[in-house]
NUTOR-977423 format. One record per residue (C-alpha): x, y, z. Coordinates in steps of 0.5 Angstrom, whole numbers, plus 2048, in hexadecimal, padded with zeros to 3 digits. Example, Ala and Ser with C-alpha at 12.3 -4.5 7.8 and 13.67 -1.06 7.14 Angstrom:
8197F7810
81B7FE80E
END
This chain:
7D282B7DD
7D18297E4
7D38237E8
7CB8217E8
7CA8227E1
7CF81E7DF
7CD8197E3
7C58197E1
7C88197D9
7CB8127DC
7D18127DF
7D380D7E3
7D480F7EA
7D980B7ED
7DE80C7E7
7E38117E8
7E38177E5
7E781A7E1
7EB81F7E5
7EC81A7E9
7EC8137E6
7F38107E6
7F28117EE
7EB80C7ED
7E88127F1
7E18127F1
7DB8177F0
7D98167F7
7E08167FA
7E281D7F6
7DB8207F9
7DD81D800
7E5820800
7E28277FE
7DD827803
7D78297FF
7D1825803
7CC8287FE
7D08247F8
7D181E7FC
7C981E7FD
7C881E7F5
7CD8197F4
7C98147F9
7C38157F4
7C78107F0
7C880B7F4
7D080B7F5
7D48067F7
7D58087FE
7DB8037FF
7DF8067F9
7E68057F9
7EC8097F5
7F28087F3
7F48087FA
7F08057FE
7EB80B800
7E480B801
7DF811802
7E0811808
7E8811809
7E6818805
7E081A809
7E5819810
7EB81C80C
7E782380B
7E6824812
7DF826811
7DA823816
7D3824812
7D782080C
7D981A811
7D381A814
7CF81A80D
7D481480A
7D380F811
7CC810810
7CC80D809
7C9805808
7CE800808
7D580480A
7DA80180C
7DD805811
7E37FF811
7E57FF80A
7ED801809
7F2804805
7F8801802
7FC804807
7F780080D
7F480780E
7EE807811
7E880E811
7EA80F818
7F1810817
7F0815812
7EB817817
7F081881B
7F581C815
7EF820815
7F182481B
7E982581D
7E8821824
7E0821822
7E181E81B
7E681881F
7E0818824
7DB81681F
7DF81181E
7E080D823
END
């Protein structure tokens, strides 16, 4: 069964799924660390909070700049409401996964 199916039979979509649950890793999250922007859209038709943190403090947006991957980050900053600020446990913020990334356009982004 696909991601959007479960979420349209009612599926919460800011719980963690299951994979991932004791991480608190969100839907969202997940599709943004597998850089897939067509899930990401999907996913946003159900209204997430964008926000969201896991276990560790991560957001979206850590994933998306962790990923590296351009479109990704661009996509996610365009979300209503992001907190491009918000840090980890550790007090990492997406720029500095960002900059873990290695991809200077992805830091750039987010400067």
């Amino acid at each position: 069964m696909s991601i959007i199916k479960i979420l349209k039979a009612g599926y919460p979509v800011d719980e963690p799924f299951m994979e991932e649950s004791s991480l608190g890793i969100t839907l969202l999250m997940g599709a943004a660390n597998k850089s897939s922007t067509s899930l990401l859209d999907k996913i946003m038709a159900f209204n997430p909070n964008v926000n969201a943190q896991d276990s560790n403090g991560r957001t979206v947006l850590h994933f998306a700049c962790r990923s590296g991957n351009l479109k990704m980050v661009q996509k996610v900053l365009k979300f209503p409401n992001i907190d491009v600020d918000l840090r980890t446990r550790g007090g990492e913020t997406p720029l500095m996964f960002a900059c873990q990334s290695g991809n200077i356009f992805v830091v750039g982004e987010c400067l």
